[in-house]
C-alpha positions as CSV (number, residue, x, y, z in Angstrom):
1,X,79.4,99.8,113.8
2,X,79.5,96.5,116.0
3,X,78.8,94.5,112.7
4,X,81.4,96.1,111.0
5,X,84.0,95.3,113.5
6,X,82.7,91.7,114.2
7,X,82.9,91.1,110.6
8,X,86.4,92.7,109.9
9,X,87.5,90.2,112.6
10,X,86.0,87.3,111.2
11,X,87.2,88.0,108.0
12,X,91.0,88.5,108.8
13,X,91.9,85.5,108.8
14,X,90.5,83.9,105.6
15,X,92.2,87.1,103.9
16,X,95.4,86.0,105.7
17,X,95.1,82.5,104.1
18,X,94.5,84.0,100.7
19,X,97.7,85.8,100.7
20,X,100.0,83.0,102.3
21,X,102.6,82.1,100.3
22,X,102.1,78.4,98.6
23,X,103.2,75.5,100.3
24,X,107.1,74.5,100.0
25,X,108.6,71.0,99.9
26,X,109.6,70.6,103.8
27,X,113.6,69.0,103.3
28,X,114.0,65.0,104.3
29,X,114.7,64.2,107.8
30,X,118.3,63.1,107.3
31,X,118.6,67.1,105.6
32,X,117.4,68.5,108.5
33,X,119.0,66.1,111.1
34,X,122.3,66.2,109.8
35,X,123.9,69.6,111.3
36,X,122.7,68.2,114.8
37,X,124.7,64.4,114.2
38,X,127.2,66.3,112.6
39,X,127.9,68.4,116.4
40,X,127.2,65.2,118.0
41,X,130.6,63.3,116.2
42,X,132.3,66.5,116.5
43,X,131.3,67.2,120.7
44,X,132.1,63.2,121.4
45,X,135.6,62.9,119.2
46,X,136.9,66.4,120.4
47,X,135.8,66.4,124.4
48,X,134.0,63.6,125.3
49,X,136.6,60.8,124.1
50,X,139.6,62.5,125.1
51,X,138.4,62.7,128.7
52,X,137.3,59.2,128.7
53,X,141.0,58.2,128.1
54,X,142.3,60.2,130.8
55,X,140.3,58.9,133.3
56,X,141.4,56.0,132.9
57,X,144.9,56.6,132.6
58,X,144.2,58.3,136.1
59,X,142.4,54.8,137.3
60,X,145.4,52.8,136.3
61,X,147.9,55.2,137.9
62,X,145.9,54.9,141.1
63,X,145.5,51.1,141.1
64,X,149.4,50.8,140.3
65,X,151.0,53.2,142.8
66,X,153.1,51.0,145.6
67,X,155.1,52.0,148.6
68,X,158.0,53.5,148.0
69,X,156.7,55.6,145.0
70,X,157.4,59.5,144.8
71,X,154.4,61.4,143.9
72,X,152.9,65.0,143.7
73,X,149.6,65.9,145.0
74,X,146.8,68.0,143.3
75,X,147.6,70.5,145.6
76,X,151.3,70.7,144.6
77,X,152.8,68.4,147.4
78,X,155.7,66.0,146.1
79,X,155.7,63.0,148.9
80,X,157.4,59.3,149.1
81,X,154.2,56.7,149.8
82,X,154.6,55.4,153.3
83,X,151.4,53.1,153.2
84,X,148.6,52.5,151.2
85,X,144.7,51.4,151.6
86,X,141.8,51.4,149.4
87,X,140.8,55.5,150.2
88,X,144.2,56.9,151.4
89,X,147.6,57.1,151.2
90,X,150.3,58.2,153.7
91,X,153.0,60.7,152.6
92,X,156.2,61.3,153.8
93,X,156.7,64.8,152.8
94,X,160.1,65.9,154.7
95,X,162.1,63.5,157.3
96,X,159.5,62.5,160.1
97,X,156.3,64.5,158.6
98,X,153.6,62.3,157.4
99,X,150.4,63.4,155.8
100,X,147.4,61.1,155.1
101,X,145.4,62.8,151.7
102,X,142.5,60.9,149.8
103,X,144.1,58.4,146.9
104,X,142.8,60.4,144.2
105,X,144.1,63.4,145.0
106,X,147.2,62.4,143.5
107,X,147.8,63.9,140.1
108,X,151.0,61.3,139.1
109,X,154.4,59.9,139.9
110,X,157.2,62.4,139.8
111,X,158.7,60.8,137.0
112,X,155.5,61.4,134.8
113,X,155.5,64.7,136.4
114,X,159.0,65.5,134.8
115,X,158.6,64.1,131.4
């Protein structure tokens, strides 16, 4: 009964070889990497680009704002720039009340804001 078994197992696999199917042609390497480029061009031209060129209209915004300038803050605050330095800007918010917020927490002038 043991030899029986052994040589069921030992036979298994040669009679699943017998009965594979017969080897296809395997499709080129541009065939096969083509859906994956294809999402590539799509992923950078639909998200990756677009972003790219709104950071860096947010850069120059930063880089141009002055004293003087009326602004709104990402957390909704509109403010007139008091002073300036390379991390923070001072707001003047109502008549007397300054804040000082981080520079790139501002999301835009108010004139961009209400175009």
């Amino acid at each position: 009964m043991r030899h029986f078994l052994l040589i069921l197992l030992l036979a298994l696999p040669s009679i699943a070889i017998a009965q594979a199917a017969p080897p296809s042609q395997q499709p080129s390497f541009l065939v096969q990497a083509f859906p994956f480029i294809a999402m590539l061009f799509i992923f950078y031209f639909l998200m990756i680009r677009p972003q790219m060129k709104k950071q860096k209209a947010q850069q120059e915004l930063l880089a141009a704002l002055k004293k003087g300038d009326e602004v709104l803050t990402s957390g909704g605050i509109f403010g007139t720039i008091e002073g300036l330095t390379d991390k923070f800007v001072t707001l003047e918010i109502a008549d007397g009340v300054s804040i000082r917020i981080l520079r790139t927490q501002i999301m835009g002038t108010v004139k961009e804001v209400q175009q």
